[in-house]
N, C-alpha and C positions, 0 to 999 in steps of 0.2 A: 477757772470754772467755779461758780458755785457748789455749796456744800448742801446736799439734798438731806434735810431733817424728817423726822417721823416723830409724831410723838406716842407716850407712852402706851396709849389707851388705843391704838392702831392694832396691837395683837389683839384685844377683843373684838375691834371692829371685822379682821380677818376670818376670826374662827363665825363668824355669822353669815348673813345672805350680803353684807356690804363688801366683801372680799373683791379685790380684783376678780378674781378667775369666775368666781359666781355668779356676779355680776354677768360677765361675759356668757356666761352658760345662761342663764335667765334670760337674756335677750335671744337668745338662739345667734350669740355670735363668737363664740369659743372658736379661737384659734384665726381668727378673720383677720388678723393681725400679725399671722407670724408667716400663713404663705405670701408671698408679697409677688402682687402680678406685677408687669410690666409699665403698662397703662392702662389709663379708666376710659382711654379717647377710640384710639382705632386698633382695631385686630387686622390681623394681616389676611388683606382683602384677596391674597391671592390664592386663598382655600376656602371651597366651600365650606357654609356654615349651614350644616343640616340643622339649626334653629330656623334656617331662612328658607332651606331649599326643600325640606321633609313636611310634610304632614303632621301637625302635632295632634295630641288624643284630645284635647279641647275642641280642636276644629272639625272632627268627627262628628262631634253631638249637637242637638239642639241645647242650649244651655235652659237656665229657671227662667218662668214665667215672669211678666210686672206682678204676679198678685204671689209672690213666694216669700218678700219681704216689703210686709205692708208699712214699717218703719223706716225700714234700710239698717244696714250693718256695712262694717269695712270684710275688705278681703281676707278669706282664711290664712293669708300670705301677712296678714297683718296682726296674725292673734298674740304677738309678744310686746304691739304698743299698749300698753295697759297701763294703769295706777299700779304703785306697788309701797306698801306698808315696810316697815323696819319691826320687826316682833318682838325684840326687846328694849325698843324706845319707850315703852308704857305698859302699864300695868295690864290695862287691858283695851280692848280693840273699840270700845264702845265710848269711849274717852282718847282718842288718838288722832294721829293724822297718816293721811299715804300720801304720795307726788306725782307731782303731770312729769309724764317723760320726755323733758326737754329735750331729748339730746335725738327723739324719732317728728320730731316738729318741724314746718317751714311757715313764710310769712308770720303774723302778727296774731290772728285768731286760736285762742283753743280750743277744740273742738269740747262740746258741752261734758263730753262722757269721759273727757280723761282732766276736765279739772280736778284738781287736789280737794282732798276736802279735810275738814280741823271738825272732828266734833266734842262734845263735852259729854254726851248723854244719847249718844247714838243718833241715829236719822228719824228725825218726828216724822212720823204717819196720819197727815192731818188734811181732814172732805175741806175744799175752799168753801163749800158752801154752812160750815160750822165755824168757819176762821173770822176770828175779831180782831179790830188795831181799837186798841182804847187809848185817847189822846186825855192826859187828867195834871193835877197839879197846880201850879201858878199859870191857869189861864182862867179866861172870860166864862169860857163854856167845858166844860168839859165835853168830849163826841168820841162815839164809838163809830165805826165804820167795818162795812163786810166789806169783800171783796170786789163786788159789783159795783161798791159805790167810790171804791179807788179808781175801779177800771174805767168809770164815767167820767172821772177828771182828766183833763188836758195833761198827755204825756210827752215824753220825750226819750231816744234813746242816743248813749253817748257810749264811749268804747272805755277803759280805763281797766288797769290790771287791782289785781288783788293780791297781797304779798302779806304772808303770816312777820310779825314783827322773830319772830324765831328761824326764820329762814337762814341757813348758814351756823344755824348757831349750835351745834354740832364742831364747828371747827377754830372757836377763839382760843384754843389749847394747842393746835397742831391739826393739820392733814388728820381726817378719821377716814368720811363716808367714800368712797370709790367709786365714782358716779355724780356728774352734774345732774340726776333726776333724783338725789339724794342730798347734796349739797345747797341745791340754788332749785328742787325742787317744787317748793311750797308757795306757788305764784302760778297765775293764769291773766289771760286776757281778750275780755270778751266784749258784747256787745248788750249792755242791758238795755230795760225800757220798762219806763216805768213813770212815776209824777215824783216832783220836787218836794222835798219836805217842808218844803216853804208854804207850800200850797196850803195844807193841811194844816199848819201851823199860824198860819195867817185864819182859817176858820176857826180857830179855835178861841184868838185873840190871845197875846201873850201879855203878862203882867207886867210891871216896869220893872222890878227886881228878879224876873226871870232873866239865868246864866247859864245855867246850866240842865240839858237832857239826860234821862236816865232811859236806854232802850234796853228791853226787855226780851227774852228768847220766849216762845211759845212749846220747846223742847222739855224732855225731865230733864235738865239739869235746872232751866229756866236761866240762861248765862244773860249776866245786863255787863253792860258798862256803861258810865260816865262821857258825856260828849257836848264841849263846850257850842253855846250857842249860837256862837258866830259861824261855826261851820255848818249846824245844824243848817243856817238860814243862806248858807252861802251855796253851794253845790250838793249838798247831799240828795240824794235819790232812792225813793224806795221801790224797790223792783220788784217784778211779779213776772217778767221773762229776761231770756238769756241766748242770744245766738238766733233769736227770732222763734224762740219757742219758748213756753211754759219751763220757769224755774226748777231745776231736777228736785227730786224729795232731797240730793244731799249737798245742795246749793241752796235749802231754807223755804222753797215750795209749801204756803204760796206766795210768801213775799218775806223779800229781804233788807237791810238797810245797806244804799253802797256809800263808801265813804270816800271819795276821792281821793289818793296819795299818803291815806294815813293805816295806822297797822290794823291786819286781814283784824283781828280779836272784837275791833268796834264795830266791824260789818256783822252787826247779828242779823241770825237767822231765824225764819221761820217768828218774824217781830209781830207780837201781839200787841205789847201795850210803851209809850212814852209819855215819861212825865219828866214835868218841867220843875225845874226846882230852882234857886239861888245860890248852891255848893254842890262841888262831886260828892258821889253818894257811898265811895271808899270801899267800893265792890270787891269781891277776890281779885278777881281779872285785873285789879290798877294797882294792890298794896303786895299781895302775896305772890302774886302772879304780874309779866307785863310790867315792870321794872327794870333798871338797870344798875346792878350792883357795880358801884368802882370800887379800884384797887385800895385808896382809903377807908372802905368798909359805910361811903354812903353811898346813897342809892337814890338814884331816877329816878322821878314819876313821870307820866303823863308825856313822853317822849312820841307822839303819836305819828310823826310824818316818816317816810320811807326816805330816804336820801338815796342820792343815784349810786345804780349799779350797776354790773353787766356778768358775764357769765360768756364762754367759749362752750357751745353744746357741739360741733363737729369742728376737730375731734375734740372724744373725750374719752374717759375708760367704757363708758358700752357704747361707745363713736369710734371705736381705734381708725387711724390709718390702714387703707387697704393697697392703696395702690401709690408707686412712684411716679415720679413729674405731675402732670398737673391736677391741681385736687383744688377743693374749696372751702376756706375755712367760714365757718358761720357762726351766728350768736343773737343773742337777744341784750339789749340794755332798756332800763326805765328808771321813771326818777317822779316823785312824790311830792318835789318841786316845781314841775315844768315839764315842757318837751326835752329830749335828748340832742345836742347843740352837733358833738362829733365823740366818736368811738376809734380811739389809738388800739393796735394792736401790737404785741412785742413776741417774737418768737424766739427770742435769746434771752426769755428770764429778766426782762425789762431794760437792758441795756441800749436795745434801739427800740424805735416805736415809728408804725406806717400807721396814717391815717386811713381807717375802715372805708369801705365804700357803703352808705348807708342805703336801702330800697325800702320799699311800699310807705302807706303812709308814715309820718311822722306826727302824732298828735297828746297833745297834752295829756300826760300821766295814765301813758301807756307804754305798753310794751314795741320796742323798736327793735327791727331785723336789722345787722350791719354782715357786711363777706370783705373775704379779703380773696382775690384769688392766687396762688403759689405755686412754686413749684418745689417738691422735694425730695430727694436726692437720695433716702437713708439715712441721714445724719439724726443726731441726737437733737430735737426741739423743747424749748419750754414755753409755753406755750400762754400769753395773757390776755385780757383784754381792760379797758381803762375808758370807763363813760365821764363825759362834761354835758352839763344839764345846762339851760336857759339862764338860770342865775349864774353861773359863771362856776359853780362847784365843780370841782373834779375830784373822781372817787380814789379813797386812800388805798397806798398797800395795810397790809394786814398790822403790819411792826409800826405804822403811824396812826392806825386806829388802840394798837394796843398800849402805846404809850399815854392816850387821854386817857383810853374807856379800860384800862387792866386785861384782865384777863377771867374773870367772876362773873362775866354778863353771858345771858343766852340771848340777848334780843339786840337786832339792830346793827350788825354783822355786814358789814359791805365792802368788805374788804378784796383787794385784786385778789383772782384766784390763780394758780398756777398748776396747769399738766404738764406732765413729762412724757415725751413722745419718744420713747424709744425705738432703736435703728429696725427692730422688727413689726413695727406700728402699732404696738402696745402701747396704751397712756394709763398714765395714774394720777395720783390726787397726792401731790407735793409740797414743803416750802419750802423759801433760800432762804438760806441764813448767811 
């Protein structure tokens, strides 16, 4: 049997809202894991079941009108899928980030209101009809552009996730956060639409020594980064909707920049102005920040692409196991390279591995649903999953990323994750040693 480690900084993680048991109680799922029914399949159909045979008080009433929610909302049965913040991760809330709750998700899409969001300077509060893109620098023309005159060019929407290059990164020391909507978090995947920045770049005329773009936030912080030109003109996409609606205010409303497969920090938001230049422009966001410190004391730049991952969201610590025999494991993989090829699953800690059964679309540098279906008995599980991308990459355990990349980096973290399913269906946040 494996040797289950914790590290140090795990009792801090405890005494806060990342606890196992708080976790479990913030979902409104405390103890859902310790009575343990029978099955999740059939009840014994030879007793009435006054859910089926009684009257319920719903069925009494007329229920709300169409005109009682002119938006829509989900069910009051669902008021504990939510974002949820870490309150001692950062100074303060207006400079932070909270996570999509992987682990209350199915298929591919997340729904607009529980994407994550990363801000620097809080959520700008900005009329589309005062919002400007000023396109300047090493081009022909320089061009300002409102809103109206984006939305006149020829668009396109394409689906692809967005993954904070910090995601995970919480755990290159050891098991912390208690919860895959804390660990593997800070990623969504949606459906933008918007025009190609090619578009706009090509009106503008680029210089011959134009290499590199500097995009700009329209927020107070005003956060830019550096983004070499080949991408610029290759896929990138400026959006101005999300899921078939209008960009939320904390998705960058009214328009944002998407970057295909490279870290969430280059997708700025709420993008007013890009210039073109000949050098990166050695922004916070690339020197101080958004680096990669190794074990020899240098450090990364510019590491921008997402490399594949995957993540077991049922179960997990606010997924426990509820029931014996047959149950369903589920997950998400993506990869920053490509499509997802196949998704290994290991329920013994990695010593064996079944290949996932993979469903809904499969599409380039986005988020992929894989299940495996099981049956389980009570016994003690460990619980993994292990994505292979189009190029042939296949994602490391933790102990083979920590031998390149040390132990010093908070970015770029892709490492197999492991739950511990214990015999009462309680899971946690593990490693083997």
């Amino acid at each position: 049997m494996h040797e289950r480690k914790v590290s140090p900084m795990r009792e801090k993680s405890l005494a806060d809202l990342v606890n196992r048991r708080s976790f479990l109680s913030a979902a409104g799922l405390a103890g859902a894991g310790i009575a343990m029914q029978r099955s999740a399949v059939a009840s014994d159909a030879a007793k009435p079941d006054p859910l089926i045979t009684e009257v319920q008080d719903w069925q009494r009433y007329l229920g709300d009108g169409v005109d009682k929610r002119p938006y829509g909302s989900p069910s009051k049965f669902e008021k504990n899928v939510i974002r949820r913040d870490v309150s001692w991760l950062t100074a303060s809330a207006e400079s932070s980030v909270n996570f999509t709750p992987l682990h209350e998700l199915d298929g591919i899409i997340t729904p607009s209101g529980l994407c994550f969001e990363r801000h620097h300077g809080g959520v700008a509060d900005i009329d589309p009809a005062k919002h400007r893109l000023m396109i300047n620098g090493l081009v022909e023309k320089p061009l300002v552009f409102t809103m109206d005159d984006i939305k006149r060019m020829p668009r396109i929407n394409r689906i692809y996730f967005l993954e904070c290059a910090a995601n995970s990164g919480m755990e290159w020391r050891g098991a912390q956060l208690n919860g895959c909507q804390f660990t593997h978090g800070m990623v969504h995947n949606v459906m933008y639409t918007g025009v190609p920045l090619k578009a706009l770049l090509d009106e503008a005329g680029l210089r011959p020594n134009a290499k590199w773009l500097m995009l700009e936030g329209g927020d107070s912080s005003g956060m830019n980064r550096s983004l070499p030109i080949e991408k610029g003109l290759n896929d990138v996409l400026l959006a101005f909707a999300m899921n078939g609606e209008a960009l939320r205010p904390e998705q960058g409303y009214p328009l944002r920049a998407v970057i295909p497969g490279w870290e969430g920090n280059l997708w700025v938001k709420w993008l007013r102005r890009i210039e073109v230049g000949d050098q990166p422009w050695q922004t916070r966001e690339e020197t101080s920040k958004y680096t990669d410190l190794l074990a020899d004391g240098r450090s990364r730049k510019h590491t921008f692409i997402m490399d594949a991952k995957s993540v077991v969201t049922n179960p997990s610590p606010q997924a426990p196991l509820k029931y014996r025999g047959r149950n369903v494991l589920s997950g998400f993989a993506w990869s920053g390279r490509g499509t997802i090829k196949r998704v290994d699953v290991s329920l013994d800690g990695g010593r064996n591995w079944q290949t996932a059964r993979i469903d809904g679309p499969v599409l380039d540098k986005s988020l992929t649903r894989f299940y495996v279906d099981f049956e389980w008995n009570g016994e003690e599980i460990m619980v993994q999953s292990r994505a292979m991308d189009s190029t042939g990459y296949v994602q490391p355990t933790k102990d083979e990323l920590r031998k390149i990349r040390g132990v010093n980096s908070i970015y770029h973290n892709n490492g197999i994750q492991t739950w511990l399913v214990h015999g009462n269906g309680e899971t946690e946040n593990v490693e083997l040693a």
